[in-house]
C-alpha positions, 0 to 999 in steps of 0.5 A, spaced: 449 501 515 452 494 515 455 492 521 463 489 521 468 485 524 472 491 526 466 497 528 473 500 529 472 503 536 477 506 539 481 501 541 481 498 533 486 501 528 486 500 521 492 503 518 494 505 511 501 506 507 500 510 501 505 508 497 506 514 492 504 513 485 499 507 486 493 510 486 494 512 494 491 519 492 484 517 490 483 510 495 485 515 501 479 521 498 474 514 498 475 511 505 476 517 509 470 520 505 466 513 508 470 512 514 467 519 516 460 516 514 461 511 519 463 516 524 471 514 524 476 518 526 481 520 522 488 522 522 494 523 517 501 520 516 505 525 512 509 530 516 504 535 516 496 536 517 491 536 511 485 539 513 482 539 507 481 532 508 478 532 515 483 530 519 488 531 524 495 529 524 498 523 527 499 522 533 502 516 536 500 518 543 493 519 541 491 514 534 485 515 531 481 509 527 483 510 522 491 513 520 493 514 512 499 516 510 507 516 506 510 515 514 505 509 515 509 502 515 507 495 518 511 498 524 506 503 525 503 503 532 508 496 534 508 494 539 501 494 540 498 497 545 494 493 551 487 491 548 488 494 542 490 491 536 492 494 528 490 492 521 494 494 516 493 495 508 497 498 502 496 498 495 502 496 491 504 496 484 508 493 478 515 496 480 517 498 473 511 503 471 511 505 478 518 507 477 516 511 470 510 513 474 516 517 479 520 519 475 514 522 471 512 525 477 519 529 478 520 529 471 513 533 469 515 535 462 516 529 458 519 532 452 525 534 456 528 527 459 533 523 456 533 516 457 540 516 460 537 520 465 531 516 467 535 509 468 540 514 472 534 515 476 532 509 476 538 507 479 538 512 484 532 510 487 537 504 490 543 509 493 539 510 500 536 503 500 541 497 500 536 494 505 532 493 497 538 491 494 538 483 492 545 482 494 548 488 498 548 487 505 546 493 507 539 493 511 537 500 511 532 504 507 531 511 506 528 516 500 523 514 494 523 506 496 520 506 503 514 504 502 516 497 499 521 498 504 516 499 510 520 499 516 524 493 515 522 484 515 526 481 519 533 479 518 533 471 513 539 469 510 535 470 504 533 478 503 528 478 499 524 472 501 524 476 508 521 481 504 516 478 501 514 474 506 514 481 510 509 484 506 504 478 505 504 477 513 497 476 515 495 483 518 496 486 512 490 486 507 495 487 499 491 491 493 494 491 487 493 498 482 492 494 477 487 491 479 484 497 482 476 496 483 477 488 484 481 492 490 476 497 492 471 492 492 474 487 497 477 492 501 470 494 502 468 488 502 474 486 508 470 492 513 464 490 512 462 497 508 458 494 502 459 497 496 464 501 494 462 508 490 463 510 483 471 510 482 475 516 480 481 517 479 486 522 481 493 524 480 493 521 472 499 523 468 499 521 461 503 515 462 501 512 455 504 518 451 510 517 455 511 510 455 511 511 447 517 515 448 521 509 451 526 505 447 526 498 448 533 498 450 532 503 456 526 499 458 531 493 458 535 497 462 530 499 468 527 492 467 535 488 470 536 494 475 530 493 478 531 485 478 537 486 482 533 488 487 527 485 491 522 489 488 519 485 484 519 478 489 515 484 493 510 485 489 510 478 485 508 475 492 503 481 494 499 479 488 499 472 489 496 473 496 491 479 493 488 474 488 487 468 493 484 472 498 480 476 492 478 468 489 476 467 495 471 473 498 468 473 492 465 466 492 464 467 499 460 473 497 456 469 491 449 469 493 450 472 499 446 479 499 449 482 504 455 478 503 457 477 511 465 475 509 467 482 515 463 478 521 465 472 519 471 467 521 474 467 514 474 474 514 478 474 520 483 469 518 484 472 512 487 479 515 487 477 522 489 483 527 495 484 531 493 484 538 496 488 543 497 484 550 
């Protein structure tokens, strides 16, 4: 086994948001798989108990080593208990084929939806989460934006600014969906866990059939709705941070076999714990 900076003993938590329809499913089966590997324990976070994967339920008396799931968000386990300390991680997505993405997944037969419906949905989305919306002064969120809401950045004079600095806080490490097995990669790399097993991937739809059936002008349409919004500010920013850590592991990782980067002072600086006390 290779040693890492977070031996994740009992004290150490890493939590992981699954934000829906990014990939969350088949990263939670791969790290939970290794996570056992290395005797971790496990718990998920999505309102009910999945023992198919070998965990139990969350239980924020009791947290295990490592937690996934939709109710994680960068206020999970805060304020961080004396002598322990939380790392976060999430995977995040382009916000409009991650909106198609959610519409498909409510929307299984492709041949029945009506562009109207779509950017109503769309729309939708933002009704219970004027937290999310760029000039509203609503603060809260609720529904299918919680996970770019992720409890709530604190309060700026510009809202999505907040946001994304929010998101690219320290303590968490950002992958990004498309980018997916440069992001398995660093975050085995980030736990010190070497190299990532073959990738397979879980949940897929046939988006590219589906994206066919869009015309321009609905795709324009979701495009403004969600630039009224701080979706894309989140997710610009979560991808800048993402290659500049990615860049920088990678070429602390050349020649180095194997790559020390999780017992490293870089590593540590690079998503550094929130420590409790």
């Amino acid at each position: 086994e290779v040693d890492s900076s977070w031996p994740l003993t009992s004290r150490q938590h890493l939590l992981i948001q699954h934000m829906p329809k990014s990939g969350g499913t088949s990263f939670r089966k791969m790290i939970f798989q290794d996570a056992s590997r290395y005797g971790k324990t496990l718990q998920t976070h999505y309102g009910e108990t999945q023992p198919e994967l070998g965990a139990s339920k969350f239980d924020a008396k009791h947290p295990a080593q490592v937690i996934m799931g939709h109710g994680v968000n960068f206020h999970t386990l805060q304020p961080v208990a004396l002598g322990s300390s939380v790392r976060y991680v999430t995977m995040v997505r382009s916000p409009l084929p991650w909106s198609l993405s959610l519409y498909l997944h409510f929307h299984r037969n492709v041949e029945t939806h009506t562009d109207k419906k779509l950017v109503e949905f769309v729309r939708g989305l933002f009704t219970h989460c004027k937290g999310l919306e760029r000039d509203s002064t609503g603060t809260g969120c609720a529904g299918q934006l919680y996970a770019w809401f992720s409890g709530g950045a604190p309060d700026m004079p510009d809202k999505c600014e907040s946001a994304a600095s929010f998101f690219t806080h320290p303590s968490r490490l950002l992958l990004v969906n498309e980018r997916y097995e440069e992001s398995i990669w660093l975050l085995y790399q980030m736990l010190g866990w070497g190299s990532p097993p073959a990738l397979e991937h879980m949940n897929t739809q046939q988006n590219a059939a589906y994206d066919q059936h869009i015309p321009l002008r609905t795709m324009s349409s979701i495009a403004d709705i969600l630039a009224d919004s701080c979706l894309p500010d989140i997710y610009d920013a979560a991808r800048e941070r993402f290659e500049h850590v990615y860049r920088i592991v990678r070429t602390h990782c050349t020649d180095r076999e194997p790559c020390d980067v999780a017992t490293s002072k870089l590593g540590h600086d690079l998503w550094t714990p929130l420590q409790g006390g």
